[in-house]
C-alpha positions in Angstrom: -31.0 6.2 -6.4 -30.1 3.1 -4.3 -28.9 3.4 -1.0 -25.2 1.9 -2.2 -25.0 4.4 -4.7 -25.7 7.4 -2.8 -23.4 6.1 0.1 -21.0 6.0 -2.6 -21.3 9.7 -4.0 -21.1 11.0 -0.5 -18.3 12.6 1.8 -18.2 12.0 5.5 -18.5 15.2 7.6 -15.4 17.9 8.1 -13.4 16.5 10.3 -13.7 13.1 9.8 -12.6 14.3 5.7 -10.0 16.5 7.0 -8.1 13.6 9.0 -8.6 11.5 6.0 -7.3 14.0 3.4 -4.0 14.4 5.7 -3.9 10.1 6.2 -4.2 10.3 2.5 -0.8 12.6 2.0 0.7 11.2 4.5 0.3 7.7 3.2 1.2 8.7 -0.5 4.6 10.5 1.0 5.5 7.0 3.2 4.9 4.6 0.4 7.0 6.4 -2.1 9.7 6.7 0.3 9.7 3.7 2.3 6.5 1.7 1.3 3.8 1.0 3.7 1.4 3.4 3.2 -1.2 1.7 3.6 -0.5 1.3 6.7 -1.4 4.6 7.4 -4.3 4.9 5.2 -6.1 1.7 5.2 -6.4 2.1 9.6 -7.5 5.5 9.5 -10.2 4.5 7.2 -11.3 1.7 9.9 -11.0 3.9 12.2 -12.8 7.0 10.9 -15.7 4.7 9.1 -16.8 2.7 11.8 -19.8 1.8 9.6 -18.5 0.9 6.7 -18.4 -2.7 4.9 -14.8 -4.2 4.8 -15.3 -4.5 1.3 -15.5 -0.3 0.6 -13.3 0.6 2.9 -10.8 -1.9 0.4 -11.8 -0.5 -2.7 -11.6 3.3 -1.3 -8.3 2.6 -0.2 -7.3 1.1 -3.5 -9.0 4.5 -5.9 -7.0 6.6 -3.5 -3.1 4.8 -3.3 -3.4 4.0 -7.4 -3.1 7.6 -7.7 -0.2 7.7 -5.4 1.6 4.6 -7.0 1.6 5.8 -10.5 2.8 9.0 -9.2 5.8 8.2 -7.5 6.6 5.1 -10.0 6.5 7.6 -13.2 9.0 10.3 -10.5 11.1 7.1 -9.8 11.5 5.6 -13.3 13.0 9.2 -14.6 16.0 8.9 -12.4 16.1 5.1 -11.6 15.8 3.5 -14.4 14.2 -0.3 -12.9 15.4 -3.6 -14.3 12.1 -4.6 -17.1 13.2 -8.6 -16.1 12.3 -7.7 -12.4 9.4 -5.1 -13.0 7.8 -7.1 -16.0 7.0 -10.3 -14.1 6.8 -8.6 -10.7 4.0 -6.3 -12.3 2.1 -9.1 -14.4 1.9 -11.4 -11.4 1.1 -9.1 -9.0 -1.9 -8.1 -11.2 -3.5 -11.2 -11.3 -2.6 -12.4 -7.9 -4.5 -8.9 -6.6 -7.7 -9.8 -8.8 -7.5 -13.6 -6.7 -6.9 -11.4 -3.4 -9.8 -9.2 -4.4 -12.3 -12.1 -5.2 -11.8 -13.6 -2.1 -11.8 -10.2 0.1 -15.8 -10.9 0.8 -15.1 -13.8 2.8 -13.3 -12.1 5.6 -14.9 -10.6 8.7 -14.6 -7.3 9.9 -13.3 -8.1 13.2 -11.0 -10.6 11.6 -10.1 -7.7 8.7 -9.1 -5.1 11.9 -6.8 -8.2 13.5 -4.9 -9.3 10.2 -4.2 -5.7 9.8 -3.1 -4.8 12.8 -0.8 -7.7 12.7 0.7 -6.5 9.3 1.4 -3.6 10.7 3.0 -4.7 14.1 5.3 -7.1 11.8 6.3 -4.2 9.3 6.8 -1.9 11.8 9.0 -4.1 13.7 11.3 -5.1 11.0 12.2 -1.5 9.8 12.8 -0.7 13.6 15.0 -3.6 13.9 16.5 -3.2 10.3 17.5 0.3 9.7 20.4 0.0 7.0 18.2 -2.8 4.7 19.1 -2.0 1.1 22.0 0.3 1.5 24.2 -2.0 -1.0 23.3 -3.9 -3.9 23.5 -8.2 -3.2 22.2 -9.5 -6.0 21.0 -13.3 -5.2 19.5 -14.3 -8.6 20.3 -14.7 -12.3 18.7 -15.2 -15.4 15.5 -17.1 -15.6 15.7 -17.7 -11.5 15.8 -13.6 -11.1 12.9 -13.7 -13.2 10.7 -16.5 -11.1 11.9 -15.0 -7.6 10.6 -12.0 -9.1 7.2 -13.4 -10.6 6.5 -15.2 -7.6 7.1 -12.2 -5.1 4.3 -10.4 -7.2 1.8 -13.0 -7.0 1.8 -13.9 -3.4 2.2 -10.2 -2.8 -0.6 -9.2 -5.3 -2.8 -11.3 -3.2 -2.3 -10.2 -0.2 -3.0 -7.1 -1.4 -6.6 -7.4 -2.8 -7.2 -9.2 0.1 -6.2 -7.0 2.6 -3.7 -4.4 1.4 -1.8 -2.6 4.2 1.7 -3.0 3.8 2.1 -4.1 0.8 4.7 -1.4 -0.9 7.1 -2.6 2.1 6.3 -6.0 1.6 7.6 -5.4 -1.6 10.3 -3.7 -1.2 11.6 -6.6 1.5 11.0 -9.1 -1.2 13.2 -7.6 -3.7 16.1 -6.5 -1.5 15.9 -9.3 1.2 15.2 -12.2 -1.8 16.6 -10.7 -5.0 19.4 -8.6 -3.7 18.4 -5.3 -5.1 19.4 -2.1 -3.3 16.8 0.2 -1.4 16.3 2.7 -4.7 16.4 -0.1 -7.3 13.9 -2.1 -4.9 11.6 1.2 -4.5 11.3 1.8 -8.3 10.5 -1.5 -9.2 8.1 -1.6 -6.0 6.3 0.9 -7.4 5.2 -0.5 -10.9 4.6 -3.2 -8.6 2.2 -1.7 -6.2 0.2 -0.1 -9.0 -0.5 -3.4 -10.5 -1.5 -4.3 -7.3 -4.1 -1.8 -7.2 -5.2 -2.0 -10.4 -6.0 -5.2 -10.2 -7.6 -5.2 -7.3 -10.3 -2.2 -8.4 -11.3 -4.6 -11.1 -12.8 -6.3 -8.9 -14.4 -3.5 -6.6 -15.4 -1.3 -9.4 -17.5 -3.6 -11.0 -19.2 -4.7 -7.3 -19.8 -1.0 -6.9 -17.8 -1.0 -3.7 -15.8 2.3 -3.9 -17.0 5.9 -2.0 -15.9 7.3 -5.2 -15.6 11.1 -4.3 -13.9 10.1 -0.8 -11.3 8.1 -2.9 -10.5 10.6 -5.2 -10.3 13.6 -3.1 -7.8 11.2 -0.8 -6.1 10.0 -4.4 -5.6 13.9 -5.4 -3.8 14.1 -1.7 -2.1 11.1 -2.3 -0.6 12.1 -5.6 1.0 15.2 -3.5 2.6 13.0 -1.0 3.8 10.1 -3.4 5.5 13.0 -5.7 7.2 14.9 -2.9 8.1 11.8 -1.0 9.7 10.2 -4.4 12.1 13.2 -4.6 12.4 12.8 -0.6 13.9 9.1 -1.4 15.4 10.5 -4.4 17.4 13.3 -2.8 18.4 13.0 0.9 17.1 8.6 0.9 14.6 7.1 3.9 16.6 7.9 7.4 14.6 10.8 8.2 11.0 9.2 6.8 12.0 6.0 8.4 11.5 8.1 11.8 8.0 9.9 11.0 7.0 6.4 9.8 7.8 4.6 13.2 6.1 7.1 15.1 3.0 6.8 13.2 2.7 3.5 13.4 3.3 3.3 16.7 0.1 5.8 16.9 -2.3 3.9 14.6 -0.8 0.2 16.5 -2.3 2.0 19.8 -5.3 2.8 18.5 -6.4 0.1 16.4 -5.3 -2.3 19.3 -7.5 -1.0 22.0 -10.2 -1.2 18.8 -9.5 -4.9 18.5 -9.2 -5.2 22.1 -12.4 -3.6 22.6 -14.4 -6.0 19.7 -13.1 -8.7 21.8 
């Protein structure tokens, strides 16, 4: 069996699977509720791979949140009902704009991959510290066929982004349809969803194919991650982000930290 393929049937040693299985929950409960998961996730596989390409840790992050996305977008759409003429393009675009992110993922180092996500995540971070009542009221900017490009665009720049790099993207998201089209935070959150598992369906299109993926890692994180994006759905569902929004500042305050003194340190 070739190296690749053995790499990819294997699972890293107890702890470092246990940490990973927790990232994994945790991730799948942030996005659902307040998007970002991957900001969780994606750093803790950095961090906890050391050896791995850029390019597997992408597509293990991907086989593990698309669980998590189509989890918490099915537990969304039977209470909040999203728009079809914001999802539809939002979704469609953000497909194909993943498979462009994907393609080009190869071409970025792995120092500069630790820098551009620790940057995402300082950014993110920072805006739903400084920005704690965004979506509390619907403001709807858009109508008609301009709703429908604002949200088509969104998904495409957004889709690449994604399958380039990926960490943050849920929030991203979410900012783009409440702080551009006006939506409020639930409304935003369900159509987020649909959006995010476009995403990452495009962008394992790409990495499948490649043979990329750690395919038992990815799923055992995906089962964990269908947990968390199911219970943190009813979370946002039933008592909305305040509480979520707290656990998810701390966190990232953790993983900025640590992945900082990593980038320090390549430097």
């Amino acid at each position: 069996m070739p190296v690749a393929a053995a790499q990819a049937l294997e699972l890293p040693p107890g702890r470092t699977l246990v940490v990973l299985l927790v990232a994994a929950f945790l991730a799948g409960y942030l996005d659902a509720v307040v998007g970002g998961g991957g900001l969780v996730q994606l750093p803790m596989l950095l961090l906890m791979l050391p050896t791995a390409a850029p390019i597997q840790v992408l597509a293990t992050n991907k086989l593990s949140s698309i669980c998590g996305t189509v989890t918490s977008a099915v537990t969304y759409g039977r209470r909040v009902r999203p728009e079809l003429r914001t999802a539809l393009p939002l979704a469609l675009l953000a497909l194909a704009g993943a498979v462009g992110g994907a393609l080009s993922a190869k071409l970025i180092s792995k120092q500069s991959f630790r820098e551009i996500v620790l940057l995402a995540l300082v950014i993110v971070a920072s805006v739903i510290f400084l920005r704690p009542a965004l979506g509390l009221a619907p403001a709807p900017r858009f109508h008609g066929h301009r709703h429908v490009i604002a949200a088509g665009t969104s998904g495409l720049l957004i889709g690449w982004y994604d399958g380039a790099i990926g960490p943050g993207t849920g929030t991203f998201l979410v900012f783009a349809l409440v702080g551009l089209l006006g939506l409020d935070f639930l409304a935003a959150s369900a159509s987020a969803k649909i959006g995010n598992a476009a995403t990452n369906l495009g962008a394992l299109l790409v990495f499948v194919p490649a043979g990329a993926a750690l395919w038992r890692l990815g799923l055992a994180m995906g089962a964990c991650n269908v947990v968390g994006g199911f219970l943190g759905a009813r979370t946002a569902l039933a008592r909305g982000s305040r509480f979520v929004r707290v656990v998810f500042l701390v966190v990232a305050s953790a993983l900025i930290l640590r992945l900082g003194l990593q980038v320090a340190h390549d430097h």
